[in-house]
C-alpha positions as CSV (number, residue, x, y, z in Angstrom):
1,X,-194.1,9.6,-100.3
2,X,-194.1,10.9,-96.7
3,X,-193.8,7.3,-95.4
4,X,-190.5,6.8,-97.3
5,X,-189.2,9.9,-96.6
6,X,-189.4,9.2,-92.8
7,X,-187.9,5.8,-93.1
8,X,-185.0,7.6,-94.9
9,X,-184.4,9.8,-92.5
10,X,-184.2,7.0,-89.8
11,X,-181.9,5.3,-91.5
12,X,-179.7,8.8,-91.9
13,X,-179.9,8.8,-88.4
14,X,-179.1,5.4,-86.9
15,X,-176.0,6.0,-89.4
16,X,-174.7,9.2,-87.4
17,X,-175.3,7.1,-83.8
18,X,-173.3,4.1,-85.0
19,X,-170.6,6.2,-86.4
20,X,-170.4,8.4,-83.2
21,X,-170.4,4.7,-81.4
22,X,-167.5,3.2,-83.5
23,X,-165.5,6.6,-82.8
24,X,-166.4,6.2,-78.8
25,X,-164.8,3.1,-78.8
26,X,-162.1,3.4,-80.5
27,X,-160.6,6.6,-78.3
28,X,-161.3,4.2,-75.6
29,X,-158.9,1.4,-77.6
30,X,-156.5,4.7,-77.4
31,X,-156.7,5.8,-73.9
32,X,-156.4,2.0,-72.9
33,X,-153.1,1.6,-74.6
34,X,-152.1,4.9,-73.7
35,X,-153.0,3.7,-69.9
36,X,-150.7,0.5,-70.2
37,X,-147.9,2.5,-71.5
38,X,-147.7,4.7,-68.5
39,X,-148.0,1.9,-66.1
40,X,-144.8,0.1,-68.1
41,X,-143.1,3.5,-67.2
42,X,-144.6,3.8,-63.3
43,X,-143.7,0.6,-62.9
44,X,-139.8,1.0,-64.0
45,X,-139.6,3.9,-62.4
46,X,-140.7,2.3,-59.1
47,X,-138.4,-1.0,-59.8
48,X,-135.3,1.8,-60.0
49,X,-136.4,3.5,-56.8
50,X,-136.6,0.3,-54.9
51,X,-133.4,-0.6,-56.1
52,X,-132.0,2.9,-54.9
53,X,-133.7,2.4,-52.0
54,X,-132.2,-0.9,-50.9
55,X,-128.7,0.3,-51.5
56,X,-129.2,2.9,-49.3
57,X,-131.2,1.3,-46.8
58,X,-130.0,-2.3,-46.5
59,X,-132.1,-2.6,-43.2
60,X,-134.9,-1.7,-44.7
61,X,-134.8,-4.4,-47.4
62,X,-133.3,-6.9,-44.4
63,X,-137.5,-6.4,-42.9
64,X,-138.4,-7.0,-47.0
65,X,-136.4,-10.5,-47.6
66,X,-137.7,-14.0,-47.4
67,X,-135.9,-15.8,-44.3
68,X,-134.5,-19.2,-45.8
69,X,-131.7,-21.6,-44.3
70,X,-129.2,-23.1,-46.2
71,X,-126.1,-25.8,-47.0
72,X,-123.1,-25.2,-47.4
73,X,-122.3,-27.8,-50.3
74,X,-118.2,-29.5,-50.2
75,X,-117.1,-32.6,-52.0
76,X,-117.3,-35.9,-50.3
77,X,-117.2,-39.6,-51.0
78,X,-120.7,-40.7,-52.1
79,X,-121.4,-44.6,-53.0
80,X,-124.1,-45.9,-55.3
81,X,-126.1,-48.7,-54.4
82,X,-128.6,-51.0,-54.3
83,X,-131.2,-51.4,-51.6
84,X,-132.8,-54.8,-50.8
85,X,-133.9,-57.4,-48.7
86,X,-132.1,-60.4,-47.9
87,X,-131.9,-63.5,-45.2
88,X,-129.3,-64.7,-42.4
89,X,-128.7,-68.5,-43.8
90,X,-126.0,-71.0,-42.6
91,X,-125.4,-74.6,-43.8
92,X,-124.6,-75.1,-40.3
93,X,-127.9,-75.1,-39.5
94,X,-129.2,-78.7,-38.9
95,X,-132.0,-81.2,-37.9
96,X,-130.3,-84.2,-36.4
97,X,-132.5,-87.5,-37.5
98,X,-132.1,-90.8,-36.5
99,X,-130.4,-94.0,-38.6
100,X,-132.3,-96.3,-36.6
101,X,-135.5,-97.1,-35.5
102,X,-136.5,-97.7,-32.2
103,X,-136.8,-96.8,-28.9
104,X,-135.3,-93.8,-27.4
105,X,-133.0,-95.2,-23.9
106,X,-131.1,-91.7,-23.1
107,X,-131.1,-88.1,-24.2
108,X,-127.8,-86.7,-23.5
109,X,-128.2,-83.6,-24.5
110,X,-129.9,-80.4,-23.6
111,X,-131.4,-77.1,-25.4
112,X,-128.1,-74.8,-25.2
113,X,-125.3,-77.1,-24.9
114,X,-122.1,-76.8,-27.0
115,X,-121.6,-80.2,-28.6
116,X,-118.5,-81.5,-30.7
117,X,-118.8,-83.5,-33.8
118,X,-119.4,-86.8,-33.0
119,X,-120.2,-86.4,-29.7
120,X,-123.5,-88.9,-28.9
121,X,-126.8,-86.5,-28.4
122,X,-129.1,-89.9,-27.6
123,X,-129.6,-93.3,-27.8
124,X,-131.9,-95.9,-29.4
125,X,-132.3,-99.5,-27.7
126,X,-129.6,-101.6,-28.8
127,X,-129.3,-104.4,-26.5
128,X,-130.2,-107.2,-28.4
129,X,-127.6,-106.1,-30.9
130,X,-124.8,-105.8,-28.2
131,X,-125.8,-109.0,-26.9
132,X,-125.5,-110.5,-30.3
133,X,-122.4,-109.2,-30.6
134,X,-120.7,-109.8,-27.7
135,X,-121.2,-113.8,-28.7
136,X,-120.0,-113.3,-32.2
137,X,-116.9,-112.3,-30.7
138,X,-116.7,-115.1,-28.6
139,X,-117.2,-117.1,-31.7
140,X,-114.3,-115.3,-33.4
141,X,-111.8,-116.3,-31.0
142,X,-112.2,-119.7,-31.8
143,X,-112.2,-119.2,-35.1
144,X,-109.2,-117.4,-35.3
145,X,-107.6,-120.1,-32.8
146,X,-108.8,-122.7,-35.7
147,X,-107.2,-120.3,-38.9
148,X,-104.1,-120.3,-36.4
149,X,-103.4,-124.1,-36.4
150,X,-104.6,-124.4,-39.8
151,X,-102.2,-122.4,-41.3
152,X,-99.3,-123.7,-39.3
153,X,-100.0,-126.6,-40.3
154,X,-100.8,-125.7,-44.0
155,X,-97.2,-123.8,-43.4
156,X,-95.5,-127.2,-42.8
157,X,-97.7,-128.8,-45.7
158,X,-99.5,-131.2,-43.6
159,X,-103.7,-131.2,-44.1
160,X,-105.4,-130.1,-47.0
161,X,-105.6,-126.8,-48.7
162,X,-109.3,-127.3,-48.4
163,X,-109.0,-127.3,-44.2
164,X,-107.1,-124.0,-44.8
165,X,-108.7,-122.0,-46.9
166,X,-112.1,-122.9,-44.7
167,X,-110.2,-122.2,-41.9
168,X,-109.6,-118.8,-43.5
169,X,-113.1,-118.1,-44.9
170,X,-114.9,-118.8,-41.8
171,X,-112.7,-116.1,-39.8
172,X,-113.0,-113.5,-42.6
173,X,-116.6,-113.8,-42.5
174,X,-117.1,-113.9,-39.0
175,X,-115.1,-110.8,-39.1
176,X,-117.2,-109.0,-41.6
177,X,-120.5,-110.0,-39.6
178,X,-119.3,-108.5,-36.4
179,X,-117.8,-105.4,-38.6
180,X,-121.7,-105.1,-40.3
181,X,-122.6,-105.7,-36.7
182,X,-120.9,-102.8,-34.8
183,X,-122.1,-100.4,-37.8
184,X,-125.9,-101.2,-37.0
185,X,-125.0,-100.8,-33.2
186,X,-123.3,-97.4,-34.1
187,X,-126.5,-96.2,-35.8
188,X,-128.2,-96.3,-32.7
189,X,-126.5,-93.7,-31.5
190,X,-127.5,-90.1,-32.7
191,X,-124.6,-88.0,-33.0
192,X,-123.6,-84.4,-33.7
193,X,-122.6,-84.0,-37.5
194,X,-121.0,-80.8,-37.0
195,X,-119.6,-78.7,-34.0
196,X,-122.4,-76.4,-32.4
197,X,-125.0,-75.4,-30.0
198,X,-128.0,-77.2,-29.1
199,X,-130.7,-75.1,-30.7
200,X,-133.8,-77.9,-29.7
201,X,-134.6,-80.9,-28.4
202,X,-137.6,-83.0,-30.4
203,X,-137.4,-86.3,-28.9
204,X,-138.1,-87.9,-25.2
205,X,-136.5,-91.1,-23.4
206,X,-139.1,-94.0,-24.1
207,X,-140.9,-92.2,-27.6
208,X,-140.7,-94.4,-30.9
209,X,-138.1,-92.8,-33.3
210,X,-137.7,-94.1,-37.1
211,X,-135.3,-93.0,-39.7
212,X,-135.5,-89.6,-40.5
213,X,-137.2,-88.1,-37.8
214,X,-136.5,-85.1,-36.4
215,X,-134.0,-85.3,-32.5
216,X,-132.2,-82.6,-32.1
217,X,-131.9,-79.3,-33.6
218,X,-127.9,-78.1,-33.7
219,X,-126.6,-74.7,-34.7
220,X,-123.2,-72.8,-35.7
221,X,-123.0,-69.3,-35.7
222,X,-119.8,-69.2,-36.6
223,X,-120.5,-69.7,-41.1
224,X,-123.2,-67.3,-41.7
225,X,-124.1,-65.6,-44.6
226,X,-127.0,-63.4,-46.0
227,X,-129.0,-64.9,-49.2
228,X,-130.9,-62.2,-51.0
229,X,-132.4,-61.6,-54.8
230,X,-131.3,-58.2,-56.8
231,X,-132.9,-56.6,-59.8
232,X,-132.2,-57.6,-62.9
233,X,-131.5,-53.4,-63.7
234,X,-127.9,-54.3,-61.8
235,X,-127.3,-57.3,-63.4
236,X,-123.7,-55.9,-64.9
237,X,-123.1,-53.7,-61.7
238,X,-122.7,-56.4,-59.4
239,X,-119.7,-58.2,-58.5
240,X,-118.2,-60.4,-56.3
241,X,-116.0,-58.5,-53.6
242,X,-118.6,-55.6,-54.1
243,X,-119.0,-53.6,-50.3
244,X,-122.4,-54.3,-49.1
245,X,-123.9,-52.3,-45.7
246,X,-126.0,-54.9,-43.6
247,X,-128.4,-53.2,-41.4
248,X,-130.0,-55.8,-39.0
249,X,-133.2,-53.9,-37.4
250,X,-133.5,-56.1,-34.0
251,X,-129.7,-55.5,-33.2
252,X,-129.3,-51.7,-34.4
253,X,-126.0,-51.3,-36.0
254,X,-124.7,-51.7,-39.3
255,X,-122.6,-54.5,-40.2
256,X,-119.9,-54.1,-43.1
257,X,-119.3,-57.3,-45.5
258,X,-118.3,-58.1,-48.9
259,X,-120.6,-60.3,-51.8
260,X,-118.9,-63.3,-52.0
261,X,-121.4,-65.1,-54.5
262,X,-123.3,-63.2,-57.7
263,X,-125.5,-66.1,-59.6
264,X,-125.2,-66.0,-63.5
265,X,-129.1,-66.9,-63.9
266,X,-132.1,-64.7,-64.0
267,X,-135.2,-65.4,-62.5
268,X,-138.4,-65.4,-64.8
269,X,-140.7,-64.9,-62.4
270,X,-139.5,-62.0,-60.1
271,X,-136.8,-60.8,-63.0
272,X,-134.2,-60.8,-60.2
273,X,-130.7,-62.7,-59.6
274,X,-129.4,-64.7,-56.4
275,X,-126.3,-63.1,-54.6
276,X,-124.8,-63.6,-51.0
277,X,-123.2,-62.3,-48.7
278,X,-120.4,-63.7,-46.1
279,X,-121.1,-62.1,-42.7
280,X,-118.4,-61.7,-39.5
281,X,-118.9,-63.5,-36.4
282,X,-120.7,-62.2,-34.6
283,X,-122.7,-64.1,-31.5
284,X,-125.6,-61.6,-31.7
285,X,-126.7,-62.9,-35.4
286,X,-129.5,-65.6,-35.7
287,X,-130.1,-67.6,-38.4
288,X,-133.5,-66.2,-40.3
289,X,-132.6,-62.6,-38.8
290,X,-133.9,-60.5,-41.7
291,X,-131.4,-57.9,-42.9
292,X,-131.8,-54.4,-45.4
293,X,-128.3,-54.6,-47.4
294,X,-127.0,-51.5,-49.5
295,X,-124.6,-53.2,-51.8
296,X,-122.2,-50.6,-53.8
297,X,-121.4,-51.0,-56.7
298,X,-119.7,-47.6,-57.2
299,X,-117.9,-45.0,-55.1
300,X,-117.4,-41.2,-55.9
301,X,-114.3,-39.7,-54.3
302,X,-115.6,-36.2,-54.7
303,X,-119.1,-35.7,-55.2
304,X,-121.1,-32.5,-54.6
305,X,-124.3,-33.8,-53.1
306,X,-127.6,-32.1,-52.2
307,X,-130.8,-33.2,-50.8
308,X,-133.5,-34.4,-53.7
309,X,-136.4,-32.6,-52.3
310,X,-134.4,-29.0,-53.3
311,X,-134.4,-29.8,-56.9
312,X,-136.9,-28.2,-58.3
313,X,-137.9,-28.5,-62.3
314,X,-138.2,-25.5,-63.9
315,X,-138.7,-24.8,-67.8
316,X,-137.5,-28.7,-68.5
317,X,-134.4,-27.9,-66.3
318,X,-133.6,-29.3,-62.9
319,X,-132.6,-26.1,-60.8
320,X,-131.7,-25.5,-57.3
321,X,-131.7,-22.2,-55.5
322,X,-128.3,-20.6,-54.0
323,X,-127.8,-17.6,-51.7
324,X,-125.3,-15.4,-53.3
325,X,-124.1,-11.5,-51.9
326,X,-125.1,-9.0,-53.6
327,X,-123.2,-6.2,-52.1
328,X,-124.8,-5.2,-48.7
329,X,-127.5,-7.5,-49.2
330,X,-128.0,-11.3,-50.3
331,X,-130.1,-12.8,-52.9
332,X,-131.4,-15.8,-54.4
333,X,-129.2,-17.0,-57.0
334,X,-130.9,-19.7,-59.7
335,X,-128.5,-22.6,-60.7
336,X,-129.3,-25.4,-63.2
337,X,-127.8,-29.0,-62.3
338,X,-127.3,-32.1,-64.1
339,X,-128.0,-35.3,-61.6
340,X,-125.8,-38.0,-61.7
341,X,-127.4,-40.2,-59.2
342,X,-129.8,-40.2,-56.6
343,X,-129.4,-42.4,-53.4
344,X,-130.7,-42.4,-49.9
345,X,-132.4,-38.8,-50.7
346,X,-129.1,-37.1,-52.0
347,X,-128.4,-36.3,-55.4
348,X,-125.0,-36.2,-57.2
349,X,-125.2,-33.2,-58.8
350,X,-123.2,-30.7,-61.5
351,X,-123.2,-27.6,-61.6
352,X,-122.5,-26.2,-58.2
353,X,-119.1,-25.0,-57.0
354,X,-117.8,-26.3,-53.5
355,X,-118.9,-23.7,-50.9
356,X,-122.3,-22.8,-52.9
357,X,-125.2,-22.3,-49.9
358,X,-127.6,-24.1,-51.3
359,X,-131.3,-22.9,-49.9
360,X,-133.0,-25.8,-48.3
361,X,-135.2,-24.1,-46.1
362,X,-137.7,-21.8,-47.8
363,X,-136.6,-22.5,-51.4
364,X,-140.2,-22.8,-52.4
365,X,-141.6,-20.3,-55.0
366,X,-138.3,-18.2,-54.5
367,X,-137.1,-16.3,-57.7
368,X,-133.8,-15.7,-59.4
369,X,-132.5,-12.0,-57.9
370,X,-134.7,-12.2,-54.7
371,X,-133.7,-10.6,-51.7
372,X,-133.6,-13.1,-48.9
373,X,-132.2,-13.0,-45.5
374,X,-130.4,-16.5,-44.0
């Protein structure tokens, strides 16, 4: 019975320890909350003597505030557009070949000449074709003597119609021969098919030349235009007589043009659609210049515009920060925006009046009420 009755009382008292335990630790729960109450309170109380502070020591505060710079935002015309790559192209950009074949007798023209349409550029060997037809002509003067008489006399109804119409064939033929001839004579001449400027020079007196080959390279600056492929995404955007902003990078200016072609057909490869663009003369643009173009496709007379990097997203909103006075002081004032568009790193925004400062210097991490100095 002694065993048992020792056991008992260890159990009694292990009772008492964990019931003095679970009463320890719940006056701790007590003082905690207790704690945390009076810190709500200190802290209050400290917010409300700051704030007392700073109205009555603004200079103070001034050492307190987080130095930002800012924009003062005003409307302004802002265009929508879209950025791409395109070519400088001409049709007036030509490889002069020879008709003929043959050898190569003169070269009459030289890399940077200005030429006139028509005007001969070389010459292929013709002299057994001028030869031949300098006796064909011969020929036809005595054939044409021959018609002469016959018809005269077929005119005063002496000889036979026979005589007069073989008078009259013979001539006509003859005529045609030297005609065919003086058109191969012709083709041995290469000759400018447009107005220009010699751009290069392929062949040499004495080389081999055949039909098709390559003589002369002749260019006009004067019809260029810029070929280039756009998006798909734009497809209903773009029009002919749209504004489009040519930059050229090796001549360092912007050029302003119009689209003067938009093509109806979508590529299924690259998803994009042909357009071009006439260009002004202009004697510093090459042919195969490559060119950045901004075409718009929509102008805003008065937009309020901001740089996209102070946008920040906050809460599923799209805020920017202003600076706003607060009466001896200034503070950070938060303002949600709606964006309309986004080019070139500005955004066409909503929500700001003209003459907000918008922060874009130090806007990072900035709160809604904080003291900041500009």
């Amino acid at each position: 019975m002694k065993p048992m009755k020792n056991i008992l009382l260890s159990i009694f008292s292990l009772s008492l320890l964990l019931a003095a335990c679970s009463g320890e630790e719940g006056e701790k729960q007590t003082q905690l909350a207790a704690l945390k109450k009076q810190q709500a309170e200190i802290a209050a109380q400290i917010a409300k003597l700051e704030a007392a502070i700073a109205a009555e020591n603004p200079d103070t505060v001034k050492q307190k505030s987080k130095e930002v710079g800012v924009l003062a935002v005003a409307p302004a015309k802002f265009d929508y557009f879209v950025q791409t790559q395109g070519q400088v192209t001409t049709d007036n950009n030509i490889l002069v070949s020879a008709k003929s074949m043959g050898v190569v007798t003169k070269v009459l023209a030289r890399e940077g000449q200005v030429v006139s349409k028509g005007q001969t550029l070389a010459q292929i060997d013709n002299a057994a074709m001028v030869s031949n037809l300098e006796s064909m002509k011969a020929q036809l003067e005595l054939v044409n003597t021959v018609f002469e008489r016959q018809q005269k006399l077929w005119e005063q109804k002496i000889g036979t119609e026979i005589q007069y119409l073989q008078a009259k064939t013979n001539k006509e033929s003859l005529e045609k021969q030297i005609a065919a001839m003086q058109e191969q004579i012709d083709m041995t001449k290469i000759q400018a098919p447009i107005s220009g400027t010699v751009d290069g020079v392929m062949v040499k007196v004495g080389e081999n030349i055949v039909p098709g080959m390559p003589a002369l390279r002749i260019v006009n600056n004067t019809d260029l235009r810029i070929k280039a492929a756009v998006s798909e995404a734009y497809v209903t955007q773009i029009k002919t007589g749209n504004i489009v902003i040519v930059q050229i990078p090796e001549l360092k200016k912007d050029i302003r043009a119009t689209v003067s072609f938009v093509g109806k057909s979508i590529d299924v490869l690259s998803r994009t659609f042909p357009v071009e663009i006439n260009l002004p003369n202009d004697p510093a643009l090459r042919p195969n210049m490559t060119a950045v173009i901004k075409v718009v496709f929509h102008q805003e007379a008065q937009a309020i515009t901001v740089p996209i990097n102070v946008i920040q997203d906050l809460n599923n909103e799209k805020i920017v920060f202003i600076a706003e006075a607060s009466g001896k002081n200034t503070i950070a004032r938060k303002k949600v925006v709606t964006i309309k568009g986004v080019y070139d790193n500005k955004a066409h925004v909503e929500g700001l009046a003209a003459g907000d400062k918008v922060i874009t210097v130090g806007y990072q991490g900035l709160s809604d009420g904080q003291l900041i100095k500009i």
